[in-house]
Z-matrix of the N, CA and C atoms (Angstrom, degrees):
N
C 1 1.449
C 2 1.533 1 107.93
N 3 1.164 2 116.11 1 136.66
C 4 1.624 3 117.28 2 175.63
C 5 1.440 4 88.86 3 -135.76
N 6 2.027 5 101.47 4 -179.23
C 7 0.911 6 104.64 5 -172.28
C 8 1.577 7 109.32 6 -109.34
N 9 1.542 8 122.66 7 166.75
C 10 1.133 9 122.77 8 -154.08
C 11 1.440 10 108.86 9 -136.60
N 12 1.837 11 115.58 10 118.47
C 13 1.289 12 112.65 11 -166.47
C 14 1.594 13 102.25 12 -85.62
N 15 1.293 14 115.30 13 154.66
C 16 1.524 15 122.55 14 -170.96
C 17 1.505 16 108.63 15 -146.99
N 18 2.013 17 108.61 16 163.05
C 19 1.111 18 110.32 17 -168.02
C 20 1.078 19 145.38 18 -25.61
N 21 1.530 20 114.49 19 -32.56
C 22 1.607 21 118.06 20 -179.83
C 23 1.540 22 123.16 21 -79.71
N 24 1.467 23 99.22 22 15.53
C 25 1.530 24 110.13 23 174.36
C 26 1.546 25 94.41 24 -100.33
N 27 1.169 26 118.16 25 -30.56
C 28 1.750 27 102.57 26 -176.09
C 29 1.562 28 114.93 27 -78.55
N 30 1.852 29 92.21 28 136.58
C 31 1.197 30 116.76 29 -169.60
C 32 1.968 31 112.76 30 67.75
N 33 1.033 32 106.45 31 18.74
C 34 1.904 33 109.02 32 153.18
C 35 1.077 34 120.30 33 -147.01
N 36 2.002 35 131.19 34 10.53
C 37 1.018 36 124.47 35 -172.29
C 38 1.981 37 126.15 36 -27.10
N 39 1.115 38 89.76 37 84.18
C 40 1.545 39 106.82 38 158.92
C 41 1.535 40 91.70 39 -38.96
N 42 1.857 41 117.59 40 161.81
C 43 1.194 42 115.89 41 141.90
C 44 1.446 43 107.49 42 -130.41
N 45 1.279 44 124.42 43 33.00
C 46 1.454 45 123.83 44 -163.77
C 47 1.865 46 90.20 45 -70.51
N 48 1.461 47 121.47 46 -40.18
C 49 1.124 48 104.40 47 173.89
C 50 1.550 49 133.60 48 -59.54
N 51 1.243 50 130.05 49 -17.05
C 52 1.036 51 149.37 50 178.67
C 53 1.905 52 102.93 51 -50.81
N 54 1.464 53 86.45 52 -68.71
C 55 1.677 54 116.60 53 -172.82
C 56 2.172 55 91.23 54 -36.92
N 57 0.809 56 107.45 55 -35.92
C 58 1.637 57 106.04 56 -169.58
C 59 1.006 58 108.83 57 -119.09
N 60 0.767 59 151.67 58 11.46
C 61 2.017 60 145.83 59 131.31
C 62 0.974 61 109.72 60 -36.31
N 63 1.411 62 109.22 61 115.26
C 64 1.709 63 113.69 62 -177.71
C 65 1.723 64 116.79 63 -79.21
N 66 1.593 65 92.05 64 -16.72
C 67 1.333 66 108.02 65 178.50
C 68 1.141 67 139.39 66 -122.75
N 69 1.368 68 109.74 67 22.74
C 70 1.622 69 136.82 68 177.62
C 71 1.982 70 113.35 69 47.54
N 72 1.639 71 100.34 70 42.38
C 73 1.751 72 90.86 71 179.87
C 74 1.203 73 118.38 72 -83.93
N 75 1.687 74 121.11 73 10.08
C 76 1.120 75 103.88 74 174.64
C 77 1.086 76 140.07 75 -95.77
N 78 1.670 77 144.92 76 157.10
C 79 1.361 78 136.26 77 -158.37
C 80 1.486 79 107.56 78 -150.20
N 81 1.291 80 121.61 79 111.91
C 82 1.078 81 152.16 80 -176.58
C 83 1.290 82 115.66 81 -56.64
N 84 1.880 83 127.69 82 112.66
C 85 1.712 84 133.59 83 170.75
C 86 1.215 85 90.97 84 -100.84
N 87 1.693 86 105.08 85 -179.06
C 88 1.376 87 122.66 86 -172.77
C 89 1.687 88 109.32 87 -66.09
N 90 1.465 89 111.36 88 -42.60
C 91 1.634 90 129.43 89 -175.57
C 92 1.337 91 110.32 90 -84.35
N 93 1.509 92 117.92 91 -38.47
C 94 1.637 93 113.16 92 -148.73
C 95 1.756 94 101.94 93 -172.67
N 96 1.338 95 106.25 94 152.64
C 97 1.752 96 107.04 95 -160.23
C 98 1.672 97 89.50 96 -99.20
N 99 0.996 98 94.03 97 179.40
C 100 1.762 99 110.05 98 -173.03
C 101 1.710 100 104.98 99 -156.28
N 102 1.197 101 106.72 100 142.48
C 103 1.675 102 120.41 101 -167.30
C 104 1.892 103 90.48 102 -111.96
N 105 1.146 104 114.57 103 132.78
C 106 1.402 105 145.20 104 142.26
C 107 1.771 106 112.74 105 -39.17
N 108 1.364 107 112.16 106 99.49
C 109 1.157 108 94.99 107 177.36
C 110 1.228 109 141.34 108 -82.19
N 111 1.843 110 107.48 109 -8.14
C 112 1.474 111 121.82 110 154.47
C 113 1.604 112 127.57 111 -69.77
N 114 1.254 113 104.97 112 -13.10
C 115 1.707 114 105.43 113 -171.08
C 116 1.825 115 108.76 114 -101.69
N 117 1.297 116 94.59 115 -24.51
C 118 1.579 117 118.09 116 176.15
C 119 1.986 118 101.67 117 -47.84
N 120 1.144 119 111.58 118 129.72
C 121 1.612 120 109.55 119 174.72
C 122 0.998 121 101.23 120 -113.98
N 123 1.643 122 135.26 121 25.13
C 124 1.148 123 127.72 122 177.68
C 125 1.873 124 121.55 123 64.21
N 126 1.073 125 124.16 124 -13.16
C 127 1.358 126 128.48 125 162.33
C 128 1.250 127 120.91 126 7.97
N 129 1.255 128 105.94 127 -82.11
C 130 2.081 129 122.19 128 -172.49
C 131 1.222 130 91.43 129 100.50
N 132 1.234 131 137.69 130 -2.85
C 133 2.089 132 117.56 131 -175.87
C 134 1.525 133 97.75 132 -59.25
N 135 1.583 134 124.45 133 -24.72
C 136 0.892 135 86.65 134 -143.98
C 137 2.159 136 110.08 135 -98.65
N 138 1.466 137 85.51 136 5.92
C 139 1.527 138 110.10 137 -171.82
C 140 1.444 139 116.31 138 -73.01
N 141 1.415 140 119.07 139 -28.31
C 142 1.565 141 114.29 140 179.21
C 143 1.612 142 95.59 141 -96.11
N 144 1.263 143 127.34 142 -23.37
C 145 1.677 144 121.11 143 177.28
C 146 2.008 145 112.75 144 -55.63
N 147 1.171 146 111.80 145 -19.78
C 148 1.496 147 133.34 146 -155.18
C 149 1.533 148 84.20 147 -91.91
N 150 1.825 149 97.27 148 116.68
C 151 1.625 150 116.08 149 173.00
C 152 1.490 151 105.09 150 -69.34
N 153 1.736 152 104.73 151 -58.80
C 154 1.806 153 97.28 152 -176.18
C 155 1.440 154 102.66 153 -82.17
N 156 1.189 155 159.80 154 23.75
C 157 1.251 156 148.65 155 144.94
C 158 1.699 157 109.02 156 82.23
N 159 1.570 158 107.28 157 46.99
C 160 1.747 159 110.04 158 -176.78
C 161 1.007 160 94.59 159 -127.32
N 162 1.353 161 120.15 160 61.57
C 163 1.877 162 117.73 161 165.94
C 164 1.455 163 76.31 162 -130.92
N 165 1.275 164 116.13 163 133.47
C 166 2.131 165 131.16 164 157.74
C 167 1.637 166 97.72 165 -126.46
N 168 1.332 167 119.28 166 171.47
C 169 0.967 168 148.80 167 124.76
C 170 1.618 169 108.56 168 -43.23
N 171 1.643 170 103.11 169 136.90
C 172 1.454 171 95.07 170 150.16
C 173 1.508 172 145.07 171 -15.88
N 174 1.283 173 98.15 172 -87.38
C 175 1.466 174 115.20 173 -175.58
C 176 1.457 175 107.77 174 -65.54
N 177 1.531 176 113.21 175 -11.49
C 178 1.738 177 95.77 176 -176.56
C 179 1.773 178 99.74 177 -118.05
N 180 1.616 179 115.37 178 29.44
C 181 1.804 180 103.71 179 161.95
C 182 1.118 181 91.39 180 -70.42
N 183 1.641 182 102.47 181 143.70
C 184 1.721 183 132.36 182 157.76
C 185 1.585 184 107.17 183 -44.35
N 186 1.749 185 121.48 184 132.36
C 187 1.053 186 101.68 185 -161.74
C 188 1.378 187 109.36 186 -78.30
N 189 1.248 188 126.76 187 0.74
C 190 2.028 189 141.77 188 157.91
C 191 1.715 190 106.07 189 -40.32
N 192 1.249 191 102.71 190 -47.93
C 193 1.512 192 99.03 191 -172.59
C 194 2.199 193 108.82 192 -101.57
N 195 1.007 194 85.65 193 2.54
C 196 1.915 195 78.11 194 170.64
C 197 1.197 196 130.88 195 -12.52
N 198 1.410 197 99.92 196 -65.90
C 199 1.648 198 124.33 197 170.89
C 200 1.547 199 112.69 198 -55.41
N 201 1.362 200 125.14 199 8.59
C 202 1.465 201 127.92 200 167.24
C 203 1.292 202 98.48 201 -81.42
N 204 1.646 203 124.88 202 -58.32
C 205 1.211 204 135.57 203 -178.55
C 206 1.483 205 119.47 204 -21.61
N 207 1.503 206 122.87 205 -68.99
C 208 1.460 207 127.39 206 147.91
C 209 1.592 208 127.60 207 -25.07
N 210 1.366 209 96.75 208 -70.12
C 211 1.778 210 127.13 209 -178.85
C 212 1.552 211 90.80 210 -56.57
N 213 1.312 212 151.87 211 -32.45
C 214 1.651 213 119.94 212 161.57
C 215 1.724 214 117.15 213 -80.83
N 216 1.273 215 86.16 214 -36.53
C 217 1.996 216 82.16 215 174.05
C 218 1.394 217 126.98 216 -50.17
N 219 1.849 218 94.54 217 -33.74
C 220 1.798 219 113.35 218 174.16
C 221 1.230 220 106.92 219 -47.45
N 222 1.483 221 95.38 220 -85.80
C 223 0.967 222 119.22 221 -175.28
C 224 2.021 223 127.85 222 -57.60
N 225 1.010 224 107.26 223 -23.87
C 226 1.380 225 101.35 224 164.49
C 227 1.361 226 126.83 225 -57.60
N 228 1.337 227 119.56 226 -28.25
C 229 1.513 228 155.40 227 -168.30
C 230 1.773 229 110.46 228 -57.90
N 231 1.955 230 83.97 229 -39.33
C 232 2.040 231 106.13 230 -146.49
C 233 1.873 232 96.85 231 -110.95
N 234 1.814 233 99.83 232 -29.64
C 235 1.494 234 101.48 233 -159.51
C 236 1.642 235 101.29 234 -88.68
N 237 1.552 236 113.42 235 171.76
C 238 1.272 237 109.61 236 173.52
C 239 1.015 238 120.09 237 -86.57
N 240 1.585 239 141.81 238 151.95
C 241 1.055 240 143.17 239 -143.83
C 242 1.860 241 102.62 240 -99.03
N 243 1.864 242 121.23 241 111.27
C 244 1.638 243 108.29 242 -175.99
C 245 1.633 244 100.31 243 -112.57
N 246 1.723 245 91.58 244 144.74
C 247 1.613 246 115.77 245 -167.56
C 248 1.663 247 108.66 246 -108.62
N 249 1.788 248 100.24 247 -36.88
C 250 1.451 249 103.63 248 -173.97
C 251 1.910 250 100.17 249 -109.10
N 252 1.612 251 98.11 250 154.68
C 253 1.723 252 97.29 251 157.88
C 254 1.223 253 122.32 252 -70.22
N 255 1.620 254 112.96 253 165.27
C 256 0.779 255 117.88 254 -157.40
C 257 2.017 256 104.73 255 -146.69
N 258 0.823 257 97.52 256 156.70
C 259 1.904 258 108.91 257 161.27
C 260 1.381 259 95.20 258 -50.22
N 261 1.568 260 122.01 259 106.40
C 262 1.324 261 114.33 260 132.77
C 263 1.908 262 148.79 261 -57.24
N 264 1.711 263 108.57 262 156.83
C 265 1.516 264 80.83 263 -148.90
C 266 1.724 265 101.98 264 -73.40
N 267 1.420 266 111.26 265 10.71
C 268 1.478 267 112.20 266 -168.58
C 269 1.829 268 117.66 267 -170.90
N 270 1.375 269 104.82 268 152.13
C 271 1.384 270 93.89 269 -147.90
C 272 1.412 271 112.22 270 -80.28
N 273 1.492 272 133.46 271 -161.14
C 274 1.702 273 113.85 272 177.11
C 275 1.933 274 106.60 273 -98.09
């Protein structure tokens, strides 16, 4: 089980989660970041750091956003890989 970034990251990617990844799975799109679901250790640091609240666990994405589940594995694959925070694209 890893964790799974979801809609309310698109268009405000926060990176406060980034900053606390012990294991750097996250990977940066134009709108919104996406977590690696093999590199993911399951942690949770990175779920209370999240301003709009779209980091879950696996088993607990809303079943509305499912199709995120895929859409980070995709995309983790294609995006570049981010270690440091960053300027979000919008404020809270």
């Amino acid at each position: 089980m890893a964790m799974v970034v979801t809609e309310p990251c698109f268009g405000c990617k926060y990176t406060d989660c980034v900053a606390v990844c012990p294991v750097d799975c996250f990977y940066e799109g134009a709108s919104m970041l996406f977590i690696h679901p093999d590199e993911c250790v399951d942690c949770g640091a990175c779920i209370p750091e999240c301003p709009p609240q779209a980091i879950f666990y696996h088993d607990d994405v809303p079943e509305k956003w499912h199709t995120y589940i895929e859409l980070n594995r995709e995309m983790s694959l294609t995006c570049p890989n981010i270690t440091e925070q960053k300027t979000p694209l919008c404020d809270e």
